[in-house]
N, C-alpha and C positions, 0 to 999 in steps of 0.2 A: 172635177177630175174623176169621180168616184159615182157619181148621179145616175151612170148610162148604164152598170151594172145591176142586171137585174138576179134576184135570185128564184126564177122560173125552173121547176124540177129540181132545186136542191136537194130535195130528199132524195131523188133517185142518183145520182152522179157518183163512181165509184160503183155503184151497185150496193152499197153499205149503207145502213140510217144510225144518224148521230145526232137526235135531236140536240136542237139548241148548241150544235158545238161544230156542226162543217160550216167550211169556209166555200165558198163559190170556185169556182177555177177560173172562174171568168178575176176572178177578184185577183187571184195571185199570178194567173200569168203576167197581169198589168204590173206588181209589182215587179216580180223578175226580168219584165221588159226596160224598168226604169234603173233597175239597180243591178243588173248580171248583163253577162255577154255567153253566149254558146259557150260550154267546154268548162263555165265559171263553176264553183263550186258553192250549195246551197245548201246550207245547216237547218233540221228543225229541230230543236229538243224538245218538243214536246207536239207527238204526231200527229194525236186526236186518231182521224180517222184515216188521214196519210193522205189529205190532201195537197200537199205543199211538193212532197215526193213526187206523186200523179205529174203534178203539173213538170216541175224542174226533166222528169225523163221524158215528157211528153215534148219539152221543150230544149232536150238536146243540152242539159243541165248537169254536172255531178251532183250528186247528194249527199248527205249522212242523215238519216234521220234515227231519234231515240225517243223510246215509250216503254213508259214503267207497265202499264196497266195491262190487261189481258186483250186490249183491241191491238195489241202489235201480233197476236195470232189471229185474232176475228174477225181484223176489220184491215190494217195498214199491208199486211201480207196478201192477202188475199186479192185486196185491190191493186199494188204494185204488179202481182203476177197477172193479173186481168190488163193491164197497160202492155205488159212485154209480149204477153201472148197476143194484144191486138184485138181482146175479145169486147173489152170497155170501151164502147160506141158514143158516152155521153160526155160532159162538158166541153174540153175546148181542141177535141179531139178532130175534128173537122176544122178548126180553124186555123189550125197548125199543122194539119193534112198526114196527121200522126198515121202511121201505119205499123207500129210494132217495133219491139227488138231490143236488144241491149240485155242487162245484166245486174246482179246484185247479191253481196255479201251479208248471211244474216247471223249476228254475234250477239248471243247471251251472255249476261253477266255472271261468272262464277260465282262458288260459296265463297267463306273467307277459306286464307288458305291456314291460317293459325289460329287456333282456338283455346279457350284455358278451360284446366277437368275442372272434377270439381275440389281439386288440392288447389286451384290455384295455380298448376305448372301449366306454361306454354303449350301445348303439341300441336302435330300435324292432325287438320282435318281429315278424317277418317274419307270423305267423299273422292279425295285425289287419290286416283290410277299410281304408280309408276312415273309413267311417260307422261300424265298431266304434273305431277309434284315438278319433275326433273325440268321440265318446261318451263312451269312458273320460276321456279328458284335462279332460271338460266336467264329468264327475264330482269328480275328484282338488281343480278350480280352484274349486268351489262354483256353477258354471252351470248349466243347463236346457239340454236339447241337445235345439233346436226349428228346425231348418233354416228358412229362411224363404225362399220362393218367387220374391221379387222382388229379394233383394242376397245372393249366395251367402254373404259375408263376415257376415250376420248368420246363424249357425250355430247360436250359443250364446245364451242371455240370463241376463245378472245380473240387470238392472233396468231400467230403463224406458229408460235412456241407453245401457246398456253393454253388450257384444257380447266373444264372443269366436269364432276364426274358427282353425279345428286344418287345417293340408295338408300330403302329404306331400312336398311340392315343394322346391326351390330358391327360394327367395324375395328376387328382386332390386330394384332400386330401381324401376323400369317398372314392376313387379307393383304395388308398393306406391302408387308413385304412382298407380296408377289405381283401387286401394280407395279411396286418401284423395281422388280426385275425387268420389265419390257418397257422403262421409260429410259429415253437420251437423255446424256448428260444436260442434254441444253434445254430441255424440257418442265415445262412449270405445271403443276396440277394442284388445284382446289376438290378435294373432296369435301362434300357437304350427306351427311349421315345422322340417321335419328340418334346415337350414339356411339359411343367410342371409348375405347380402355387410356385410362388414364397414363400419361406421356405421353400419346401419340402424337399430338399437334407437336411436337418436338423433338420426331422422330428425324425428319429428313428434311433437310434444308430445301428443298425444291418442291417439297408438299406441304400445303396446308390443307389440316382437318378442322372442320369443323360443324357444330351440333346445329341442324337446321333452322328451327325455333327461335335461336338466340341470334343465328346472324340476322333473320328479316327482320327482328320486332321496330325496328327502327323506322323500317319502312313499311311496315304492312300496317292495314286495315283492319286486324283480327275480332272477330265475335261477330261479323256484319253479315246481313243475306245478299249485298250488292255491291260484293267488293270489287274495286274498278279496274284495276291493276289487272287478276290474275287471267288465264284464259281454260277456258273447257276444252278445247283441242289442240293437240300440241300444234305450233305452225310446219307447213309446208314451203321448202324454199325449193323456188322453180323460177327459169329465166323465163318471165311474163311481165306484161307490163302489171301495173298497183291498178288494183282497182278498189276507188274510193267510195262506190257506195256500197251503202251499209241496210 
C-alpha cells in the first residue's frame, strides 16, 4: 500500500530542508485520501516542517496545526504562504492540479497571565496591555469582550443584563459609586480590579468587586511561558464565517 511512494527530491519539497524529519507529500496525501473528505478538518500537533498542512490545503482540507519550536517561523510559515501564494511547484502539487488560494490564522501562545513576586503574592503579569488583561480575564469568567462606546464599565457581556468591567486601577468607593450612578436598576456588573478598599464587594447588591488574581488562580496556569488559555490580541467579533486554520 505504501511501496509505490517514492521519496525522490524530498529535500527539496516545501522549499525547506528538514533532515531526517519531512514527510513526503506524496505520503500524506495517501493518508488524507483514505481517512478525510474535502472540507474534513486535519489536526497536526506536532508540524516539523508543515508538511501535513501543505498537503490538507493543497487538498482542499481544513487544518490546525501546532509547533513549539522555532520552524513554525522558519520553516511551517513560510511554506504554508508559498502554497497560498502558488509559488511552491513541488510535491503533489500537479497531482491535485493545486493552483493557489485560501487562507490562515496565525496564534502564539501568551505568557502566563498570573504570576507570584517574590513575597509569594499572586499578581498580574506585567507583559498584559489593558485590553490584553480585560480580554483574558473576559475569557477565563465566560464573557464576550465587546467594549461598548458609550459606558466604559460595559466591557464585557454575559447577557443581555450582565456586564463585566476588568482595570487595572485602585478601585475606591467614588469610582464605584459613579459606575453605579449610570447603571439600570436591572443591570448586573462584575468588576474585576488589581485592588479595592475594603467593604466594597458589599457595597451594592447588583455589583460584585473583585481582586483579579484571586478570582483566576483556580483556573489559571500561572508561572508558565506557554500558557494555553490566555490570548495576545484581544478578539475581534465580525459577522464572518470561523476560520479554522491555524
Amino acid at each position: 500500500m505504501w511501496d509505490d511512494i517514492l521519496s525522490n527530491n524530498l529535500h527539496k519539497e516545501g522549499n525547506v530542508s528538514f533532515p531526517k524529519g519531512k514527510k513526503p507529500e506524496h505520503l500524506i496525501k495517501r493518508v488524507l485520501e483514505i481517512a478525510t473528505n474535502e472540507g474534513d478538518l486535519v489536526l497536526d500537533s506536532f508540524l516539523g516542517s508543515g508538511t501535513t498542512i501543505s498537503v490538507a490545503q493543497k487538498m482542499n482540507r481544513k487544518w490546525i496545526g501546532v509547533e513549539m519550536g522555532e520552524q513554525a517561523y522558519t520553516h511551517c510559515k513560510p511554506r504554508i504562504d508559498s502554497v497560498i501564494a502558488n509559488t511552491d511547484k513541488s510535491g503533489i502539487t500537479k497531482a491535485v492540479n493545486w493552483s493557489g488560494g485560501g487562507g490562515y490564522r496565525f496564534y502564539e501562545l501568551a505568557p502566563s497571565l498570573i504570576n507570584q513576586d517574590p513575597f509569594g503574592e499572586y499578581v498580574i503579569n506585567s507583559d498584559y496591555d489593558a485590553d490584553m488583561l480585560a480580554a483574558a480575564v473576559a475569557l477565563h469568567e465566560g464573557f464576550t469582550y465587546q467594549p461598548n462606546d458609550a459606558l466604559f464599565w460595559k466591557q464585557s457581556v454575559g447577557n443581555e443584563k450582565s456586564y463585566l468591567f476588568v482595570t487595572t486601577r485602585h478601585l475606591n468607593s467614588a469610582y464605584l459609586d459613579s459606575i453605579k450612578g449610570t447603571m439600570e436598576d436591572d443591570e448586573y456588573l462584575v468588576i474585576a480590579c488589581r485592588s479595592f478598599d475594603s467593604g466594597l464587594e458589599k457595597a451594592y447588591e447588583h455589583i460584585t468587586v473583585k481582586k483579579i488574581p484571586q478570582m483566576l488562580l483556580e483556573r489559571c496556569e500561572f508561572g508558565k511561558s506557554d500558557y494555553n488559555l490566555n490570548i495576545v490580541h484581544p478578539p475581534v467579533y465580525e459577522d464572518e464565517e470561523d476560520i479554522d486554520e491555524e
